[in-house]
C-alpha angles and dihedrals in degrees: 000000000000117000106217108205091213120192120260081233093063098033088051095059117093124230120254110265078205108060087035085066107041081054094045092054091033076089088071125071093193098055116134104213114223082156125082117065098243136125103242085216124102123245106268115272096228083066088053098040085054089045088058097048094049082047089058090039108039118033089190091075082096099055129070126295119289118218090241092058088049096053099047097051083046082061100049087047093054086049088057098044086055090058102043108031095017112233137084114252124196125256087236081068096059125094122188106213141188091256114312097290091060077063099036090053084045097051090049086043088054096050114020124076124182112300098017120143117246126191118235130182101212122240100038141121107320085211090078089041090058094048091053096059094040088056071052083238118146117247116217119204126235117177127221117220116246105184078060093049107266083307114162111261090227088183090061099046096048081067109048088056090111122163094270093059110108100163147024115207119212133190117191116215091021121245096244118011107048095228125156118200124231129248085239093048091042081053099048088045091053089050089062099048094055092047084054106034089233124157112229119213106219114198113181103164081149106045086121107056111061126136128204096347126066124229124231118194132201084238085075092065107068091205093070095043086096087052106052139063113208114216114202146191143189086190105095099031101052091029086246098143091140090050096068101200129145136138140211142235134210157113103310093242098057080037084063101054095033080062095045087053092038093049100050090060100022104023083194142319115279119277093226084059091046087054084050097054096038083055088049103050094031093053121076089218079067091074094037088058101052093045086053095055088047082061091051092050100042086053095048096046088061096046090050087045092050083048096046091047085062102058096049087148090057100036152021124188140172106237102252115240094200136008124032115274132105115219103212128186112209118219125205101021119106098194125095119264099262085055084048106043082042087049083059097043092053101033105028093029083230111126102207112169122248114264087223090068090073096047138306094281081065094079119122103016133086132228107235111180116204094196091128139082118271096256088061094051091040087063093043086049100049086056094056092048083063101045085049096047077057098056102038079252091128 
């Protein structure tokens, strides 16, 4: 047998809970998924009806990406970032990406070298976890506090700041909590990444999709704009997850070297995927359609909180006030979350993803995730009612 000298930098990263749990349910034909982050609605056909007519009409869709085609989608973008966060960037500042995790691995690439000290809120989403160790960076903890509602503990990050920190990673609203950060806690995190000179890594794949509470994001104050890299994605709010097509913003300069790291393992998104997203934001049934899904959510995020009300001796949740996961802590069982998301998988047929991937405070709780429509969580639900009835649990 061949011995394989692997790097530290590949045998350190963990391996996705998530992944772990669509495969180990992959064994079941009957399973009912509240796990993957994915709208469980299709594109919108007007994106793909556009996509077939450029296909008749320019036999260069299948190539790669012409600089015309990059510009005009910069432009677009440019267009979107005046309405939500209200001022005009550059297109120097504009950076196309393979989804918004192709711009999230090459921001980290950019600024952290090995032992550096990264910032991360815990629990959050374990894909950033995982970059982190592969840039061979150090993650520091930083707990959220959960009998405040997943809110940031400020006091606590402002001590873990050391002389080894080089970045702080947000995500707003938070994967999995839910939560949304106030305008008071984005200002007081700004103010410490200006103390510091830090540079702060925005994702904000969910800025669209809050619910009674308004996000605010650091973008809004112009003296942070120097300090943050916006990682973006068309992915959640056109139901365009297999596209794989983001972009990010930032000063020119980080743009530049953000493009030298992403184009050595990306090159570029596909051409086909930036003609998807330039019909999307130039056609007015772009913003219908995302104002239909956040229905949707927003429905199915009531119908996942009345089920969970019903079942007080199994969970217990904060109400999420963006994206579209539930956070839920699990009662009676003495087991860790991955033995507990696998027992439902095995004895309810739901897949659900293991609170500890997104952190240690992560442990004992699940990741639900309501982006379907109610029909769907009714069937998961009346699963676990059953589980529970088994238990005593309800």
């Amino acid at each position: 047998m061949t011995n394989y000298n692997f790097t530290h930098r590949v045998q350190d990263v963990p391996n996705s809970g998530i992944g772990f749990m669509m495969r180990y349910a992959s064994k079941y034909d009957d399973v009912v998924s509240l796990g993957q982050g994915t709208p469980l609605f299709p594109t919108p056909s007007f994106i793909y009806d556009e996509l077939y007519k450029k296909s008749k009409s320019d036999p260069t869709i299948g190539q790669y990406s012409s600089a015309k085609i990059e510009k005009e989608l910069k432009n677009l973008i440019v267009k979107n970032i005046e309405k939500k966060y209200n001022f005009t960037p550059d297109l120097s500042e504009i950076y196309l990406t393979v989804g918004g995790i192709g711009g999230l691995f090459a921001a980290l690439m950019a600024f952290v070298e090995k032992d550096d000290e990264v910032i991360y809120f815990d629990p959050s989403y374990p894909l950033h976890l995982s970059q982190i160790y592969l840039t061979q960076g150090k993650p520091v903890f930083v707990s959220l506090i959960e009998k405040k509602g997943w809110q940031i503990d400020l006091e606590k990050l402002e001590k873990s700041i050391t002389p080894k920190t080089k970045v702080i990673i947000l995500t707003n609203p938070n994967n999995p909590t839910g939560t949304v950060l106030s305008e008071q806690e984005v200002k007081k995190i700004a103010e410490i990444v200006l103390k510091h000179n830090l540079i702060l890594i925005l994702d904000e794949a969910y800025e669209f999709l809050t619910y009674e509470k308004k996000l605010f994001s650091p973008l809004k104050l112009p003296e942070l704009r120097n300090n943050i890299v916006l990682c973006k994605s068309f992915s959640k709010e056109f139901a365009m997850t297999g596209w794989r097509i983001g972009y990010v913003y930032s000063h020119k300069e980080i743009v530049s070297k953000i493009s030298n790291v992403h184009t050595y393992f990306a090159i570029s998104p596909a051409t086909t995927s930036m003609i998807a997203v330039i019909t999307a934001l130039s056609d007015p049934r772009g913003d219908k359609a995302m104002q239909e899904f956040k229905e949707k959510f927003t429905e199915s995020r009531k119908a996942i909180c009345e089920r969970l009300d019903k079942l007080p001796k199994l969970f217990s949740y904060h109400k999420p006030d963006g994206a579209y996961y539930i956070f839920a802590k699990y009662l009676n069982f003495k087991m860790d979350s991955f033995e507990f998301a696998k027992k439902l998988i095995d004895e309810a047929k739901v897949i659900t993803i293991p609170g500890s991937t997104g952190g240690p405070s992560g442990e004992g709780h699940i990741r639900m995730s309501f982006a379907a429509d109610t029909k769907l969580i009714h069937q998961a639900f009346d699963r676990i009612d059953r589980f529970a009835q088994k238990y005593g649990q309800k």
